[in-house]
C-alpha positions as CSV (number, residue, x, y, z in Angstrom):
1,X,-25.4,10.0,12.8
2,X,-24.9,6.6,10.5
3,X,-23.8,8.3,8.1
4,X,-21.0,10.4,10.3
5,X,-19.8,7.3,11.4
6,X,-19.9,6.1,7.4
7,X,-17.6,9.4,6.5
8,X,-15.2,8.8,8.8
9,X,-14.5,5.1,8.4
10,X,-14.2,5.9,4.7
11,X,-12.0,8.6,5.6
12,X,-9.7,6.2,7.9
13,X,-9.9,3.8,4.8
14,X,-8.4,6.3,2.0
15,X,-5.7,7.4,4.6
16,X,-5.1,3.7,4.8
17,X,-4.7,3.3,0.9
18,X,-2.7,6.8,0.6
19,X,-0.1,5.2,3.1
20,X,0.0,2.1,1.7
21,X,0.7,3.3,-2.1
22,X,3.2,5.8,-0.2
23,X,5.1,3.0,1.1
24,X,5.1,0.8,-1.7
25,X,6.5,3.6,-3.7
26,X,9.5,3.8,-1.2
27,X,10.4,0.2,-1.2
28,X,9.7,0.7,-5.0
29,X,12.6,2.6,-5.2
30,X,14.8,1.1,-2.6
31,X,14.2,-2.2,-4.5
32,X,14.9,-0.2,-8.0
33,X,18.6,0.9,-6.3
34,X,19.4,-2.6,-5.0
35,X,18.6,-3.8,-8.3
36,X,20.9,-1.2,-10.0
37,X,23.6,-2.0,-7.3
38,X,23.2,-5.9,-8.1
39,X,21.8,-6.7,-4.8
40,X,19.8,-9.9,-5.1
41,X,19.3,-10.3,-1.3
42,X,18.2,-6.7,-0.7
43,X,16.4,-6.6,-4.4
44,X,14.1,-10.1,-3.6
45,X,13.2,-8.8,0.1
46,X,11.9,-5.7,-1.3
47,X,10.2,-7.4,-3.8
48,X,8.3,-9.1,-1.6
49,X,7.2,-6.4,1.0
50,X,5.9,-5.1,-2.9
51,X,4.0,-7.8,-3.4
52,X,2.7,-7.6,0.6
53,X,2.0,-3.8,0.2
54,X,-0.1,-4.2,-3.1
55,X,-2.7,-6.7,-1.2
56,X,-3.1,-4.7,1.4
57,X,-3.9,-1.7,-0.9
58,X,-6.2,-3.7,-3.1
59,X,-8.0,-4.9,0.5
60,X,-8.5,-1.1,1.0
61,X,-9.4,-0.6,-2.2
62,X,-12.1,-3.0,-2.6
63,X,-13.0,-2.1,0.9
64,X,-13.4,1.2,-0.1
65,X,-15.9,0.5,-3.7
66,X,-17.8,-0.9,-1.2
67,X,-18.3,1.3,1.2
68,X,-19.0,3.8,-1.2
């Protein structure tokens, strides 16, 4: 039963990652547009939710070697 439990947390945990590296992808290319369009405002803010996403994926990620 453990290891159920075990599959599915891991399971809830690479959905996790998957959706965080899907998001960072979109504000990777909002931020590349703003860039483009010489939006400093727009370009900094999503340069920051890039730098928010990619801790939260490593999190998962080490949370994940671990599990495993």
């Amino acid at each position: 039963m453990k290891a159920l439990f075990n599959s599915k947390k891991l399971e809830n945990q690479i959905d996790q990652f998957l959706d965080a590296v899907s998001q960072g992808l979109i504000v990777f290319v909002s931020g590349i547009k703003s860039y483009f369009d010489e939006d400093k405002s727009d370009f900094e803010h999503y340069l920051k939710e890039i730098g928010k996403l990619e801790a939260e994926a490593d999190k998962l990620r080490r949370q994940i070697e671990n599990d495993l």
